[in-house]
C-alpha positions as CSV (number, residue, x, y, z in Angstrom):
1,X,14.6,-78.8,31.2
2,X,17.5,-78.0,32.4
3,X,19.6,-78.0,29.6
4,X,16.8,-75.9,27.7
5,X,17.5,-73.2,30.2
6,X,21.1,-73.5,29.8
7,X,20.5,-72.9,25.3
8,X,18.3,-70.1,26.3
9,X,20.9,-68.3,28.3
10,X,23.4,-68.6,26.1
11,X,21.3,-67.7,23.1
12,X,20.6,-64.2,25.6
13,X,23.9,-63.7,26.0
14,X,25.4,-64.2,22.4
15,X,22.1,-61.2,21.2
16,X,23.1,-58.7,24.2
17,X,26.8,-58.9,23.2
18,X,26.0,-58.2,19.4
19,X,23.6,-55.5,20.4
20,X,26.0,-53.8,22.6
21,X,29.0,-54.3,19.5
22,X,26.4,-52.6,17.0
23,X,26.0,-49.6,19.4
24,X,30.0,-49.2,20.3
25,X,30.3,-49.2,16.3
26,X,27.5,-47.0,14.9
27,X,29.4,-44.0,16.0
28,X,32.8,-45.3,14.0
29,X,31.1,-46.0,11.2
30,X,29.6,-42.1,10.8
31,X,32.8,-40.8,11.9
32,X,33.9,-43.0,8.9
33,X,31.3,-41.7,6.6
34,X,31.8,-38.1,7.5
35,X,35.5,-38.7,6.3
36,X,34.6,-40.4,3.0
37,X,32.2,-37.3,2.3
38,X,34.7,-34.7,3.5
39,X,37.2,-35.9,1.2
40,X,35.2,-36.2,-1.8
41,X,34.0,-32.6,-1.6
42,X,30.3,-31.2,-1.4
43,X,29.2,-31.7,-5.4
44,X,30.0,-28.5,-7.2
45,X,26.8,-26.4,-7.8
46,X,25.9,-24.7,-11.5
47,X,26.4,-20.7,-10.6
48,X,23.7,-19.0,-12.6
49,X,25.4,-16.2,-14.8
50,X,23.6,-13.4,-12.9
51,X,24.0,-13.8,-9.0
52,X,22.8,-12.3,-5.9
53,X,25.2,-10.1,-4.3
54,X,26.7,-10.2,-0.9
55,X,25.0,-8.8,1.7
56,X,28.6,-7.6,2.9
57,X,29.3,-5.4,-0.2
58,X,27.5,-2.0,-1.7
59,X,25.1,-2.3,-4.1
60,X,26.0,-1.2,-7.4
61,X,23.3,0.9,-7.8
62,X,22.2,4.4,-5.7
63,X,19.0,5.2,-5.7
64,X,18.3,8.4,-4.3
65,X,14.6,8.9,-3.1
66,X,13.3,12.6,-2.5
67,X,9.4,13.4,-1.4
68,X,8.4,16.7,-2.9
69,X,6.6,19.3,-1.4
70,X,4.6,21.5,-4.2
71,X,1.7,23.7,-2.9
72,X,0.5,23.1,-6.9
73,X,-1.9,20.2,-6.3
74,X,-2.0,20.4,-2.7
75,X,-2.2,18.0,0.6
76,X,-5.3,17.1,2.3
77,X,-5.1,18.2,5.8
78,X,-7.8,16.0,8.6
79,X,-10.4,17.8,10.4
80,X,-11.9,20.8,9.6
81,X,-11.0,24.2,8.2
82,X,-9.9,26.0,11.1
83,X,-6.9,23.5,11.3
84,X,-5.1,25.2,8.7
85,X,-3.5,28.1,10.3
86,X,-0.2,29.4,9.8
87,X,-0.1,29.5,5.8
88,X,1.6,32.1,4.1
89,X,-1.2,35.3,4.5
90,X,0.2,37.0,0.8
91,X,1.7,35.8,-2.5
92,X,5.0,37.1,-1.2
93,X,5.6,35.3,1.6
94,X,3.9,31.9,-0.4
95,X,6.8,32.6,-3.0
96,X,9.3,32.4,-0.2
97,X,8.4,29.5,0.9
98,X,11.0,26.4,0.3
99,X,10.4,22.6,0.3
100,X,11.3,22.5,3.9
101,X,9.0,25.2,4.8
102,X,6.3,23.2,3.4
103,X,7.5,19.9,4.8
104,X,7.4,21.2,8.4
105,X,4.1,22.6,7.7
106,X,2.3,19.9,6.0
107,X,3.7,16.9,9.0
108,X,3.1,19.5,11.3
109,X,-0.9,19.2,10.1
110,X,-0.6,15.3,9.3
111,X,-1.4,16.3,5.8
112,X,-1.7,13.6,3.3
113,X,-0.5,14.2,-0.7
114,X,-3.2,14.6,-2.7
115,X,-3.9,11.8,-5.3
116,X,-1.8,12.4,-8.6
117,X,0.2,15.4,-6.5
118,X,3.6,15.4,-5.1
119,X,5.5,13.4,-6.8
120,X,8.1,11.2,-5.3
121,X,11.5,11.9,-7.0
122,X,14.2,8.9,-7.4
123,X,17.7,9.4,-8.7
124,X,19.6,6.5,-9.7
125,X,22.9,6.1,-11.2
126,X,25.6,3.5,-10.8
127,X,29.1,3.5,-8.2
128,X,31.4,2.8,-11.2
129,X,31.6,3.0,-15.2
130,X,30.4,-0.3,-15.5
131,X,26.8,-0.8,-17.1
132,X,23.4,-1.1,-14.1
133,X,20.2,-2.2,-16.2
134,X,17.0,-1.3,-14.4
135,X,14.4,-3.8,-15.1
136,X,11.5,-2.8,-13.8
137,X,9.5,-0.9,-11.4
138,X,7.0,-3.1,-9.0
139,X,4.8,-1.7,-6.5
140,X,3.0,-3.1,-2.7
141,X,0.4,-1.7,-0.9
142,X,0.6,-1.9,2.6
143,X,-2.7,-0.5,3.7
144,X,-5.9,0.5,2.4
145,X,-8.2,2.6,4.4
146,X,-11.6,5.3,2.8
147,X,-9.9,8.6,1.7
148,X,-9.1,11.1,4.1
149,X,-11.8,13.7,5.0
150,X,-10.3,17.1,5.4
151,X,-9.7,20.2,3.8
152,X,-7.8,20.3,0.6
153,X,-4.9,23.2,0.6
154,X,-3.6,23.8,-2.6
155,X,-2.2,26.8,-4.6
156,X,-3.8,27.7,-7.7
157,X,-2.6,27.0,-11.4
158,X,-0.6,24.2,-12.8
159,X,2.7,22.5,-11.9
160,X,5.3,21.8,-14.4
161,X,5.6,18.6,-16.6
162,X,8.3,16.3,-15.6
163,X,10.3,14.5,-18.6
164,X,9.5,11.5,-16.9
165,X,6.7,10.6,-14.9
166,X,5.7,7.2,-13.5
167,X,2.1,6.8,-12.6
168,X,1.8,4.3,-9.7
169,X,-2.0,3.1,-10.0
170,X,-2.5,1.9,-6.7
171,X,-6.2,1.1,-7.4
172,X,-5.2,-1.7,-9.4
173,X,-4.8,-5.4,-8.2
174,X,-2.0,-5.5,-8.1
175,X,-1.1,-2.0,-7.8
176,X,1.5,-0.9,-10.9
177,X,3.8,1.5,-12.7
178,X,2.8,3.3,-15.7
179,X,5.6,5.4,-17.4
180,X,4.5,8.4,-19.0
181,X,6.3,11.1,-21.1
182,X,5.2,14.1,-22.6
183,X,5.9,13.9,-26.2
184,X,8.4,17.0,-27.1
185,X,6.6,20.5,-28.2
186,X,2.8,18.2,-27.6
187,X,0.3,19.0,-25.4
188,X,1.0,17.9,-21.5
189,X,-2.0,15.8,-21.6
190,X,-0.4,14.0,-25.1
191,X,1.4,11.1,-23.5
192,X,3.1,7.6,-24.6
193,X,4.1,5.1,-22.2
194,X,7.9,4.6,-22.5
195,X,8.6,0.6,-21.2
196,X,11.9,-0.7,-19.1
197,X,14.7,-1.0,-19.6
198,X,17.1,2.1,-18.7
199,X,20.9,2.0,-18.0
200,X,22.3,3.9,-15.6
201,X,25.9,4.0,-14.1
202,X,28.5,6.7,-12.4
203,X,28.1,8.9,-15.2
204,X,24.7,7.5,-17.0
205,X,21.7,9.0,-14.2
206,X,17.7,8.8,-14.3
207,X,15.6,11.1,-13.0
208,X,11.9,9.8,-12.4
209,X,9.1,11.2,-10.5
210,X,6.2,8.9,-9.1
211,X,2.8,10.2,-8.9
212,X,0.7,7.8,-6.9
213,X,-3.1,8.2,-8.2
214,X,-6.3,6.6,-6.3
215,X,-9.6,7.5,-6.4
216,X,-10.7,5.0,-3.5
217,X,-8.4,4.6,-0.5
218,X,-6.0,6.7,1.6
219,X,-3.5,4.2,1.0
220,X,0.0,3.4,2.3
221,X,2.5,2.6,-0.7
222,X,6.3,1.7,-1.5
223,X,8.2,0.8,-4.4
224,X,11.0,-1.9,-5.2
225,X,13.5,-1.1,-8.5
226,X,14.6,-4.4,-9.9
227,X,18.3,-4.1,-11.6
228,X,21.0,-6.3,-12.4
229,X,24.8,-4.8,-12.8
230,X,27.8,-5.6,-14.7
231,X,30.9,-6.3,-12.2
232,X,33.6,-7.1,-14.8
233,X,35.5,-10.6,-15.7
234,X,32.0,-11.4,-17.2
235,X,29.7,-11.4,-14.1
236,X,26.7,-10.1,-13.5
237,X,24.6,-9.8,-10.4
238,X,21.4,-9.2,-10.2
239,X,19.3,-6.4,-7.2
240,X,16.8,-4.4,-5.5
241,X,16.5,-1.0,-4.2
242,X,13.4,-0.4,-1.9
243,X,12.0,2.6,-2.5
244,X,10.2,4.6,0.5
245,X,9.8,6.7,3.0
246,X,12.8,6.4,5.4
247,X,11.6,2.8,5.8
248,X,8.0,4.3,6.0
249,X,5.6,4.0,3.3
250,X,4.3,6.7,1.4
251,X,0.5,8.0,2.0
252,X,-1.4,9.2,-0.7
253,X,-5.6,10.0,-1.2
254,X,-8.0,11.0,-3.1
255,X,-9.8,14.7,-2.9
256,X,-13.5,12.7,-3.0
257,X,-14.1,13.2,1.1
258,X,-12.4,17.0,1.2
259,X,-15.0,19.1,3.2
260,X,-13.8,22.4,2.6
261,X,-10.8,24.1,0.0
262,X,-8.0,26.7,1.0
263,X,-6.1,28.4,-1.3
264,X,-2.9,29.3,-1.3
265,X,-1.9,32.8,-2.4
266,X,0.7,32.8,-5.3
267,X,2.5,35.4,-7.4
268,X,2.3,34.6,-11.2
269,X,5.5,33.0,-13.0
């Protein structure tokens, strides 16, 4: 018996000792490993040919986003009537009237852009010579709500025709961009849909102007230009520009729960 005891101990012994040389080593052995990765070098990853760029550096691209204020199709203003005072009493003072007259008069009523009125005007171009291909135009809805019941204030007669117009159907799922153009010397209502892609750069610029049209929700909207540039020695990188607001979304609703009309008065062109 006793020398059982005496085999058992030692067998105890001999496993605590090798236990405690595995645990002294493991840390060697990954500071070895480390070393044997470091100097082999991470693998070397396949760069696609159009990158994203650095978050550090400007975008090639400016996009220059402008909401207009034309009386022509009008704003729907909440509540009734009566909350429309302080609008130009003649044609004369109407005419006088600039976009940041109207501005500070339609936010100082919480009006909301009528559907298909008011268009939302972006100007992009490039920061250098070198080519900016603008790939498409995708929209997101961030809210849909019943169209605003109000009074609709609007001038009478019709606007001009833009040379480029997107329509931003935001009653679709998903919501989308249709690019209309009057064809030259047609009728306005005579339109093609003109597709992407456009080139722009520091002396190459597009003018568009989005006319959001619902007929179902007072709905909360923004847009996102996809592009990829040209950055020399054969690279290209590829973008976005966010199109909104001031980081707001744009409103837009239909004229279906107006209560009541106003009309502005206007002098004749």
């Amino acid at each position: 018996m006793r020398l059982f005891w005496r085999e058992t101990s030692r067998s105890l012994k001999a496993l605590l000792i090798g236990l405690g040389a595995a645990l002294i080593a493991a840390p060697f052995v990954a500071v070895l490993e480390d070393i044997g990765r470091n100097e082999l070098g991470p693998p070397k990853a396949i760069t696609s040919p159009i990158q994203s760029p650095q978050k550090s550096s400007p975008t090639p691209v400016l996009a220059h986003v402008r909401v207009n204020y034309d009386p022509d199709s009008g704003w729907i203003i909440p509540g009734e009537g009566r909350n429309v005072d302080g609008l130009p009493k003649t044609a004369e003072e109407a005419n006088s009237w600039n976009q940041e007259d109207w501005k500070k008069w339609v936010q100082a009523h919480n009006g909301v852009a009528s559907s298909a009125a008011n268009a939302v005007s972006v100007t992009v171009s490039g920061r250098s010579a070198n080519a900016v291909v603008l790939r498409e135009l995708t929209i997101s809805i961030h809210e849909r709500k019943p169209p605003l019941a109000g009074t609709l204030v609007k001038r009478g007669g019709a606007g001009g025709i833009h040379p480029r117009r997107f329509y931003i159907r935001l009653d679709r799922r998903p919501p989308d961009a249709e690019l209309i153009i009057a064809k030259p010397g047609g009728d306005p209502g005579d339109d093609q849909t003109v597709n992407f892609p456009y080139q722009v750069s520091e002396s190459e610029v597009e003018e568009f102007a989005l006319y959001p049209i619902t007929e179902a929700c007072l709905c909360a909207w923004s847009a996102t230009l996809h592009w990829d540039a040209d950055m020399g020695g054969n690279q290209r990188i590829a973008g976005q520009s966010q199109i909104d607001d001031n980081g707001r979304p744009f409103l837009a609703t239909p004229t279906s729960n107006a209560t009541g009309l106003v009309r502005i008065p206007w002098l004749s062109d």
